[in-house]
N, C-alpha and C positions, 0 to 999 in steps of 0.2 A: 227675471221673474222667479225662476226656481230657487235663486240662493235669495232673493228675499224672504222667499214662502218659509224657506229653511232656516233662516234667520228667526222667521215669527213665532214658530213653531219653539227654538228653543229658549227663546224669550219669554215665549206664554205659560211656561211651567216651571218658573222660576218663585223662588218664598219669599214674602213680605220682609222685610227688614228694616233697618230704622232708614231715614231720607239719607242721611251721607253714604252707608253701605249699599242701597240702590245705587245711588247714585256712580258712587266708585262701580258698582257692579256693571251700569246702563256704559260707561266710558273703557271699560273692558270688554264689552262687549264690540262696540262701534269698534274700538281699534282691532276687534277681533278679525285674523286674517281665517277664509274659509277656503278649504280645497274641494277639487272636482275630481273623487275618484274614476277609476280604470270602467268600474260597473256604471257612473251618470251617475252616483249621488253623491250629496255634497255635505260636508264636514267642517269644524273648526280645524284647523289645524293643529296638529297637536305636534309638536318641536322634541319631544320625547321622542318619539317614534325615530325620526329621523335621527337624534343621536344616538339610537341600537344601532338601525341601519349602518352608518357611517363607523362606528366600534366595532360591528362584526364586517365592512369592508377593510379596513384598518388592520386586523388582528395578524398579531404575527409579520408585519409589512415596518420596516425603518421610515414613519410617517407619522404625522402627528394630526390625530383626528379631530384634534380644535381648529386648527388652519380649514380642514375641510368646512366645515359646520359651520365660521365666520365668513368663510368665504362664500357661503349659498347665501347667508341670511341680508345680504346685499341685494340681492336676486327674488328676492319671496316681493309676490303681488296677491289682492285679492282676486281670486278665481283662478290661481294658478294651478295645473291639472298635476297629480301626484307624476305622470309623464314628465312633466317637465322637470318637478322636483328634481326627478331621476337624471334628465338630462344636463340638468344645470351640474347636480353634483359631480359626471363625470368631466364637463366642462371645467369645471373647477382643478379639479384631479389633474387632469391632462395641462393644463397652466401651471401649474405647481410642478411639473415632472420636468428635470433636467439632469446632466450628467449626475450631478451631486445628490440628489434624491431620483432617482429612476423609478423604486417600486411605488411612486404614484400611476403607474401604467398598468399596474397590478391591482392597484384599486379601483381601477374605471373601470377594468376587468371583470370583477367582480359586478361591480352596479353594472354593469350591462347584463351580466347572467341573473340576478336578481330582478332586472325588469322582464328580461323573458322569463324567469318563473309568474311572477305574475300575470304576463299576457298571459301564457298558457294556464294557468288557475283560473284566472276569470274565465275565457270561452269555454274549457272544458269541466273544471268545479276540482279538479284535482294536479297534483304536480308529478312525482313517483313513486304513489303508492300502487297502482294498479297496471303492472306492465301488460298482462293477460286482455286488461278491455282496453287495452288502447292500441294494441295489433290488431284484436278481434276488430275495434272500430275503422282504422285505418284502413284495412281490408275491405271491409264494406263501402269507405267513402273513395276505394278504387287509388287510392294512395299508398301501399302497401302492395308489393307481391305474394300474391296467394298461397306461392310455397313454403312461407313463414307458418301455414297453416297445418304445416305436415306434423309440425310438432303438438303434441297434446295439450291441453288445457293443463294437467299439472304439470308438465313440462316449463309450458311459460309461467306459469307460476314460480316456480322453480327457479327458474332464468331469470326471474325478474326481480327476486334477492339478491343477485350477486351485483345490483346497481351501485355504485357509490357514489352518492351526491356530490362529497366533496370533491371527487375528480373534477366537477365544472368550474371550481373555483380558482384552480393552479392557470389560466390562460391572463394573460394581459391583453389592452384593450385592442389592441390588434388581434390579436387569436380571436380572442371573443365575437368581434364586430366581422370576422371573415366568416367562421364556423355559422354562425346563424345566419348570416345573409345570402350566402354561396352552397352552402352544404344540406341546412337541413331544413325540410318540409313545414310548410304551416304546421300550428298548434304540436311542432313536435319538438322535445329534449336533447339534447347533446347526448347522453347517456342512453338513451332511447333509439338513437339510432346506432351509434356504435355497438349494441349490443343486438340489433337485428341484422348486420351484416354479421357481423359474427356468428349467429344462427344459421341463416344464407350460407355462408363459409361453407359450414359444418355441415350442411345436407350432405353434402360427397362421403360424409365416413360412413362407415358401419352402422347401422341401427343403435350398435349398443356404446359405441366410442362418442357417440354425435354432441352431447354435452360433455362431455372431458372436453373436446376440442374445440366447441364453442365457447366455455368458458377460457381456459388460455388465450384464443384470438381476442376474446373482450379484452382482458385482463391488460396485454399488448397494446392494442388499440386505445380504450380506454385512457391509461395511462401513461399514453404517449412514449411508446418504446416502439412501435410499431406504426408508420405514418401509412394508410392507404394511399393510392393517388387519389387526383381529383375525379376522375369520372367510375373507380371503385365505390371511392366516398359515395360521390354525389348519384347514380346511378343505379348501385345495384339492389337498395329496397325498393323503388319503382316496376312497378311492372313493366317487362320487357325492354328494361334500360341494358346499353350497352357497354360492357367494362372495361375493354380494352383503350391503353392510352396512345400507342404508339403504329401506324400503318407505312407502309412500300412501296407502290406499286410503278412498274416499267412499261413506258409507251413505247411500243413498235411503229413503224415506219409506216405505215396506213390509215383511211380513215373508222375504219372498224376498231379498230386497238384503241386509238385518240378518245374518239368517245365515247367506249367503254371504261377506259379509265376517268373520265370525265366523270361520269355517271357514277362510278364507285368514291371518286375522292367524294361527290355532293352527299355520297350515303356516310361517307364518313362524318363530314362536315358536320352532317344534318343531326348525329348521335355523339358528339362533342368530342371525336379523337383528332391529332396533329397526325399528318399525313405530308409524307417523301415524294417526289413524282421525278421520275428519270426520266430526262427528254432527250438523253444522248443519239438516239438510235435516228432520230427526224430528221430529213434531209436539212441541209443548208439553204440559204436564204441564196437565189442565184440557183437552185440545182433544175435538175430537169423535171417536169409534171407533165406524165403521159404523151411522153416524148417529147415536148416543149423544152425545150434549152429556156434557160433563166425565169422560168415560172414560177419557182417554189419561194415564196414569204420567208422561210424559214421559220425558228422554234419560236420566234416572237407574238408570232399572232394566236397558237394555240398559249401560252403562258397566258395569254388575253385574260382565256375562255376562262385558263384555269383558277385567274387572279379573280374574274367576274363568279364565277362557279361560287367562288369561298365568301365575298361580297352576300351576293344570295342565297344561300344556306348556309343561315347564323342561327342552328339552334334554336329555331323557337324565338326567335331574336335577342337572343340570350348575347350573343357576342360572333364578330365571324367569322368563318371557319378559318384553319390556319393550317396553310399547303407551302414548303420550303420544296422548290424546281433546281434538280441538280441537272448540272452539265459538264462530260469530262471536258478536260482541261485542252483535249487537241480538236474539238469540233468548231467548224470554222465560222460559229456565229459568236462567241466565247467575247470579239470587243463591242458586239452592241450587247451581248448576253452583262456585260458589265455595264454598260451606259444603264442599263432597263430601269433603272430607281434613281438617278441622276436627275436634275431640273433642266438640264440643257437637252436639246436634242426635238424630235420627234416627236410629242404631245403621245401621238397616234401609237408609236412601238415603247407605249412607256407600261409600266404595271408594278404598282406601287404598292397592293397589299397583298405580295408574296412574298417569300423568303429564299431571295437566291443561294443556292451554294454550288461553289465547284468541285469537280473530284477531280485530284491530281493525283497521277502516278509518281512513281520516284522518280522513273527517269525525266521527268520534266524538272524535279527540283535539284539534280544535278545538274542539269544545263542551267539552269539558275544561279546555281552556287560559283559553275564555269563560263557563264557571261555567254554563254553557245546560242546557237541559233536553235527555232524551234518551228515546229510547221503546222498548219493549221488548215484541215482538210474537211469534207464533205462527206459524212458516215454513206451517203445513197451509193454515190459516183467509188469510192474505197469497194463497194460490196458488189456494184456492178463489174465495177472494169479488173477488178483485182482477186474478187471471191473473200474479201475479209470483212467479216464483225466485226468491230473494233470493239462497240461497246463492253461485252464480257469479257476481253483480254484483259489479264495484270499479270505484274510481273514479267518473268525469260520470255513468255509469252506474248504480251503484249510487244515486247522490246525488241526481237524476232519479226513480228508482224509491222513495226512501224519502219524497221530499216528497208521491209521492202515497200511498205506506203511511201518515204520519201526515195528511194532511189527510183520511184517511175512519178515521180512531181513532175511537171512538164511532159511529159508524154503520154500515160495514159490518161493519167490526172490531170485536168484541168484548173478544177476549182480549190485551192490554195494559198493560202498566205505566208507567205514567211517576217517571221518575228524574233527578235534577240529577247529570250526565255528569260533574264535578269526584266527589260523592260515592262514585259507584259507582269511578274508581279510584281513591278511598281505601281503597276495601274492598278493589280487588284491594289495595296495596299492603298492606293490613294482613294477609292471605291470606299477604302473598310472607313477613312478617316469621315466621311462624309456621311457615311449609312449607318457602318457598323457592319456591314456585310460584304461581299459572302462570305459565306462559313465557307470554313475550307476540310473535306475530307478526303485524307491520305489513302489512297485505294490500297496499294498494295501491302500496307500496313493491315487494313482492316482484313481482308480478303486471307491473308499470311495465318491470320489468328483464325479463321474461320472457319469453325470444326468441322463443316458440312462442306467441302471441296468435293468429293466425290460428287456432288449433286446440281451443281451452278456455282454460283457466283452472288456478289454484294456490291448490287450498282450505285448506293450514297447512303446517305443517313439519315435518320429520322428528323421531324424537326428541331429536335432540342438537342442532337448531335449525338447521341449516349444511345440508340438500339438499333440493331439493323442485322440481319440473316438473310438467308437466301428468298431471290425474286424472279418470280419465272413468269413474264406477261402472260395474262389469259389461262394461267394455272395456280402459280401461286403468289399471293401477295404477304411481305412481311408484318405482323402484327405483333403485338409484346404488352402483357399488363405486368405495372411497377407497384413498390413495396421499397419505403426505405424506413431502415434502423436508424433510429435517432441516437448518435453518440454522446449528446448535452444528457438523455436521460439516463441512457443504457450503461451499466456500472458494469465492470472488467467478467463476473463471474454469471450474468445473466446473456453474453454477447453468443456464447454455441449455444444457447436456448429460443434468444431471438433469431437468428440464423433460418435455425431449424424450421419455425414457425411461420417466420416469411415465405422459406419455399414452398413450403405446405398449403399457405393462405394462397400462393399462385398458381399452386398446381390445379388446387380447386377452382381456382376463379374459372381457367380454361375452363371445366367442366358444366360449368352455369350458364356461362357468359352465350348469347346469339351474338355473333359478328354480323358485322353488317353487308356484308357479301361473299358470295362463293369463293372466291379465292381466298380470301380472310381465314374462311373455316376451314378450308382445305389445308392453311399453312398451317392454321392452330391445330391442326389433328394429324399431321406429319413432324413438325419440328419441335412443338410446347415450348416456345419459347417465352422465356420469364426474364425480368429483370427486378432483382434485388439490390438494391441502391443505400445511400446513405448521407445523413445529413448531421450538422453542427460539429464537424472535427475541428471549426476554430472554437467550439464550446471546449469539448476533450481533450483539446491540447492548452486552454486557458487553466481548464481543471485544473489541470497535472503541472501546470506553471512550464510549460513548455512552448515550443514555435516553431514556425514554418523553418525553421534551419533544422530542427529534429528530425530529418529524413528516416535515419533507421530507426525512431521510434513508430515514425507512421508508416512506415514498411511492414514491421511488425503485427500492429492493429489490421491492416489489410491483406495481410500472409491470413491472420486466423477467420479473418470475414471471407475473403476466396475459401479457403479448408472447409468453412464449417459449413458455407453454402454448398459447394460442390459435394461435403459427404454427403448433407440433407437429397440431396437431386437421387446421388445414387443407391442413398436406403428406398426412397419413393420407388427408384425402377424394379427394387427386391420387391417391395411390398406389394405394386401396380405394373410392372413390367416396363422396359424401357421406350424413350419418344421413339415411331415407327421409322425414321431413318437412320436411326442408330450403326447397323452394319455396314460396317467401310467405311465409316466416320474416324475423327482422329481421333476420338472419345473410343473408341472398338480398338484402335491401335496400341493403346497403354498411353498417346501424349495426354497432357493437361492440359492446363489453362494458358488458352492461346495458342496451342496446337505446341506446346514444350514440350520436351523429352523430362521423364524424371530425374536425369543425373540434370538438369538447368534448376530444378527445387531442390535434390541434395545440396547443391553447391551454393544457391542464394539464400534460402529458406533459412530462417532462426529455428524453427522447430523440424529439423529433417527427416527423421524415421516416418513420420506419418502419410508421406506424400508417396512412397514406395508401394505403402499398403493403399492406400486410395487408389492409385491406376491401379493396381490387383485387383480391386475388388469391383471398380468400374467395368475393364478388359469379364471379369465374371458374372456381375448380376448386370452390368448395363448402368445407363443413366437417361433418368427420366423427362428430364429439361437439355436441350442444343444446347442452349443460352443462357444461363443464368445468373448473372450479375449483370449490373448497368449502373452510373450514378448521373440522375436527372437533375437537372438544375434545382428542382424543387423551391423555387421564389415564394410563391403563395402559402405552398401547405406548409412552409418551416415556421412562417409565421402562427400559423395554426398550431404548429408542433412546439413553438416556444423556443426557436432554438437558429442558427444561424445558416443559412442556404446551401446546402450540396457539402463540397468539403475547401471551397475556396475561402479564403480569409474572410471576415467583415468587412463590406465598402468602409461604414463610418461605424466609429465606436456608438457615438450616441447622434442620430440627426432627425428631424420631422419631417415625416413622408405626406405628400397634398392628397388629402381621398376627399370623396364629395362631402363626408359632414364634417371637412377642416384638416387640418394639419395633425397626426396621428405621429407620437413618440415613437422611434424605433431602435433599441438596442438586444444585446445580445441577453442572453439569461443573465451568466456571470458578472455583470459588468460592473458592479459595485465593489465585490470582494477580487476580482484579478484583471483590473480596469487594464495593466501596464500589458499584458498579456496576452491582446486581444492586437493583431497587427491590423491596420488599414490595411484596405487592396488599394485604397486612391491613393498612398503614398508608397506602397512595396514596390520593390523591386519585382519585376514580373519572371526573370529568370528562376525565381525561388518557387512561383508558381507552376511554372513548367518543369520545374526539376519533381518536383512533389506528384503532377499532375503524373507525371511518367512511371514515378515508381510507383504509385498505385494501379496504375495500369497494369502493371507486370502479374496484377494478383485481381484485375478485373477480367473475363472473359469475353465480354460486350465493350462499350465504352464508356467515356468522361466526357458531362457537357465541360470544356473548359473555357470559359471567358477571360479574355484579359483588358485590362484597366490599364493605357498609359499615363500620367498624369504631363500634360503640356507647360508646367509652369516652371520657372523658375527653381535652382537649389534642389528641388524634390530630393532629386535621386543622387545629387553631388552637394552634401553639406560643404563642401569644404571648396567646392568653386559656387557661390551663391547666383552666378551671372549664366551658368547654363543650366540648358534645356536641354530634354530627351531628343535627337535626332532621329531622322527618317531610315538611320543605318542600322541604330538602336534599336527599332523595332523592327527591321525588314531581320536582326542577327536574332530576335525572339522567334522570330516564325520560323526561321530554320532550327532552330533549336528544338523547336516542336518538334519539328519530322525527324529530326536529327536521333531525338530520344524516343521517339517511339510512340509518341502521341500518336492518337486515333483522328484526331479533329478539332480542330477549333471552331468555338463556337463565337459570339460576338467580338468583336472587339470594338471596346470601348475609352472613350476618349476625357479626358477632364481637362475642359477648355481653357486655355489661354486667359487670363484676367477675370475669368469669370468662378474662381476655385470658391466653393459654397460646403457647407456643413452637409446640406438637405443635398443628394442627388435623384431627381426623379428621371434624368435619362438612365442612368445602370437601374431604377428600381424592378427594372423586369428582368 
């Protein structure tokens, strides 16, 4: 009824004319197609319009905007809503996008940011002219944190010039379609928000510094040199949102500990961080309860709690919570602790939406290497009959304490199994072919590097395998908000600038951020631990026409990213004084990075005089952050950042990823101009990956999510024998390799199946 009324209307003010020009006029009319704008009213459509639109999505992009514009005109119906117009066009777009034209992903890109300007025009009557009323408004509609308010009226004024629009244009339709769906607030801007965290940021400085360093974090941020994580992003304009991404916490042998930590992972859960849970300390399944011989369940049934915990507290039902349960490597429930995710078995001891991982000492991957036997005991019965902890032992220490754990195996010891240490990780490996899991973290490795020995211990890793410091049950839990450098954006002479600005962005976060439980804050105001990470090094080494065989170049790149992050830490402890466990640290002793002596950087180091002066100057003013480096997977936000995830190769040059509105293009930035340049992980050699993952290691403090990709088929990995496959030797000789060179961890390990080898991968897309 409306689009006739609107019909009549422009019918009835129409001029006499002769019979045939009516006429022609009355038959242009009828074929006349009418749209239903965003505001409910309704128009001819005007076909102009739509070819600016499509020329300014077009400009500058290797595309040709008539293919667009013939391709919608198939698509146009009467009463088609300018919405749809919009979605048709980037349907188009994205059909049109394949390895040989990519940047149509850049053009969907675009019309997706152009339709949110419009929503947001229409509900609120403006787009970015007014940053000052739309903090002032967001404030009042309780959508905003009120400490945005601390800044003046010309302040934000102020701050609200240095917006540039065109920043929202440079994402593709992946960036686009995550940043507003995931990130940012009704009726609110891409620019708009990135520029109130960076206000946020910036309360921590001085009065008079607060905008110098607000604008910089924008500037970063903004233009994608600077990736917050997701729960910085997404969290910290909200009132009372929590920032930290990363938590630790260790269950003791009792039921006070158990559901304490119970209760602290739901608070995590509940405020969107990935949370660690060490169950090693839990008696064995078979142990004694309150004197009962064989009473005790074992860790299986609290995993239950801890699987159902994360089930039900999903955020708001946003997604749910995600808790990865480490268990060292000699506790004697370690081969149902492997069945727990397997289809066979027990329905009842099964728990299927956690994230196992193991923690192995070395000496277990020696008896490995030597086919040896290995033993498998009951942490209760160990500490009863013997007086030994196991759990915080690594290292002479541990290795010391286990030769008197097995030389009283049948005598004091009861509850024990013994196992040939080769077989059992066959099992994990046959576990990882099946799951993908567990992650495997190397204790004494991590523990070795761990600048805070004086103070405890590092009982596993986070979930995504890249943060972890010390944890002390019922005192302190590990927590870590991340920051990565995007190497696709960051050009050679801005990289000690970015540096800089990360650690500074993390320092402050601590100072903002409410954790979400006492021991949280208690670690966050003893250790300040940060992780500064980094993402697209298969972008920056496409750049530079280089490859995963360029070892000492990417040694080099992460020689000055360790540097320049660790000076940035220990200028902060001059300026703010250093984190409060500092004294007796290995940080206090002149070591570096990973608890190293400086003759190991005069000797490795490309640029060596500097590293002499930095333990000088740390050993003298301190340093502000335990931790500071870490590199996170970063799967989601690199899509956001425009650039390819963490520092592992590209799965697929070019493949489409399944999301709920269809099938989304996914390539790397470069992929047009340095296509040959750009290695598959489904096809690399994975030794190449381990070799790389280590040497950057050597120049990270924290750790590397490192995932590995086998590919099961055919030729892959031997062009010149077409008829074999990767073997089960093949990969059991990567995972030694891992430990071998000094890796922290492995994270996933993933499989590309037998007969089923595809472009698209949705098992690796996480």
């Amino acid at each position: 009824m409306l689009l006739e009324t609107q019909r009549d209307t422009i019918t009835g003010c129409g001029y006499q004319g002769s019979e045939e020009n009516n006429n022609q006029r009355r038959n242009e009319k009828e074929n006349q197609i009418y749209v239903v704008k965003r505001n409910g009213k309704i128009e001819p459509l005007d076909i102009s319009k739509i070819r600016r639109v499509v020329s300014w999505a077009c400009e500058g992009k290797d595309v040709n905007p008539i293919a667009l514009e013939s391709g919608l005109k198939t698509r146009l119906r009467p009463g088609i809503t300018t919405r749809e117009i919009q979605d048709n066009l980037i349907h188009c777009a994205l059909e049109m996008c394949d390895e040989n034209q990519p940047d149509w992903r850049y053009v969907a890109g675009r019309l997706h940011m152009w339709g949110l300007w419009k929503e947001v025009l229409a509900s609120r009557g403006y787009v970015y002219s007014d940053y000052r009323r739309t903090v002032e408004y967001f404030v009042k509609q309780g959508k905003y944190d009120s400490r945005i308010l601390s800044y003046s009226p010309a302040q934000l004024e102020e701050a609200g010039r240095w917006i540039n629009p065109d920043w929202d244009l440079d994402y593709d339709y992946a960036g686009a379609v995550l940043l507003s769906s995931r990130y940012l607030i009704p009726e609110e801007l891409p620019q708009e928000a990135f520029l109130t965290c960076a206000l946020l940021l910036a309360l921590v400085e001085a009065p008079e510094n607060r905008l110098y360093y607000a604008r910089q974090f924008y500037e970063a941020i903004a233009r994608r040199r600077i990736s917050l994580a997701t729960p910085i992003l997404a969290n910290l304009r909200i009132p009372n949102g929590s920032l930290t991404s990363c938590f630790i916490v260790s269950i003791e042998d009792n039921l006070e500990s158990i559901f304490r930590e119970i209760t602290n992972t739901a608070r995590i859960s509940k405020n969107g961080g990935g949370v660690g849970v060490n169950v090693s300390r839990i008696r064995a399944t078979g142990s004694t309860v309150m004197g009962k011989k064989n009473a005790s369940g074992g860790v299986i049934p609290w995993i239950k709690l801890l699987n159902d915990t994360a089930i039900a507290v999903n955020q708001g039902g946003r997604r749910a919570g995600a808790v990865t349960v480490s268990l060292d490597i000699w506790h004697l429930d370690v081969p149902e602790f492997l069945e727990m995710q397997t289809e066979n078995g027990d329905q009842r001891r099964k728990a299927y939406d956690v994230f196992p991982q193991l923690v192995i000492v070395d000496e277990f991957m020696r008896r490995v290497r030597d086919k040896r036997e290995w033993t498998l005991v009951d942490p209760y019965e160990v500490l009863m009959e013997l007086g030994i902890d196991l759990a915080p032992l690594w290292g002479e220490e541990f290795e010391k304490a286990y030769e008197v754990v097995e030389a009283n195996v049948g005598t004091k010891l009861k509850l024990y199994k013994r196992v040939n240490a080769r077989e059992l990780f066959k099992d994990i490996m046959r576990v990882q072919v099946e799951t993908g899991m567990p992650y495997l973290a190397f204790k004494d490795t991590i523990n070795r590097a761990n600048p805070n020995k004086h103070e405890g211990y590092i009982p596993g890793v986070n979930l995504c395998t890249e943060s972890f410091s010390n944890v002390v049950p019922g005192k302190y839990a590990h927590c870590c908000n991340l920051v990565s450098i995007n190497l696709a954006n960051a050009e050679d002479d801005e990289l000690e600038h970015l540096c800089t600005l990360a650690v500074r962005i993390l320092d402050n976060t601590i100072e903002i951020t409410v954790p979400p439980f006492q021991d949280a804050k208690n670690h966050n105001e003893r250790y300040r631990t940060i992780g500064v990470g980094a993402m697209g090094l298969a972008d920056w080494l496409a750049k530079r026409e280089l490859r995963y065989t360029n070892v000492q170049e990417i040694s080099n790149l992460f020689e000055d990213i360790g540097y320049y992050c660790t000076r940035a830490s220990m200028l902060l402890a001059k300026e703010r004084g250093a984190y409060p466990a500092f004294p007796g640290s290995d940080w206090s002793k002149g070591l570096l990075i990973g608890g190293k002596p400086v003759e190991w950087f005069e000797q490795h180091a490309y640029n060596k005089p500097r590293w002499r002066q930095l333990a000088q100057d740390i050993v003298t003013y301190g340093i502000r952050n335990s931790h500071i480096t870490a590199i996170a997977p970063n799967t989601s936000s690199s899509l956001v950042q425009g650039c390819t995830a963490s520092i592992l190769p590209v799965y697929s040059r070019f493949f489409y990823d399944k999301w709920a509105k269809g099938t989304v293009p996914i390539a790397p930035p470069y992929i047009k101009e340095k296509y040959w340049y750009y290695q598959e992980n489904k096809t690399l050699p994975q030794e190449y990956v381990v070799k790389v993952v280590a040497t950057i290691q050597q120049w990270i403090d924290t750790g590397i999510s490192m995932e590995l990709v086998f590919n099961l088929n055919q030729g892959v990995y031997f062009p010149d024998e077409p008829e074999r496959t990767i073997k089960a030797k093949d990969i059991f000789n990567i995972l030694m390799m891992a430990w071998e060179k000094g890796c922290k961890a492995v994270y996933y390990v993933r499989f590309v199946q037998k007969d089923s080898f595809k472009e698209e991968c949705s098992a690796c897309a996480n």
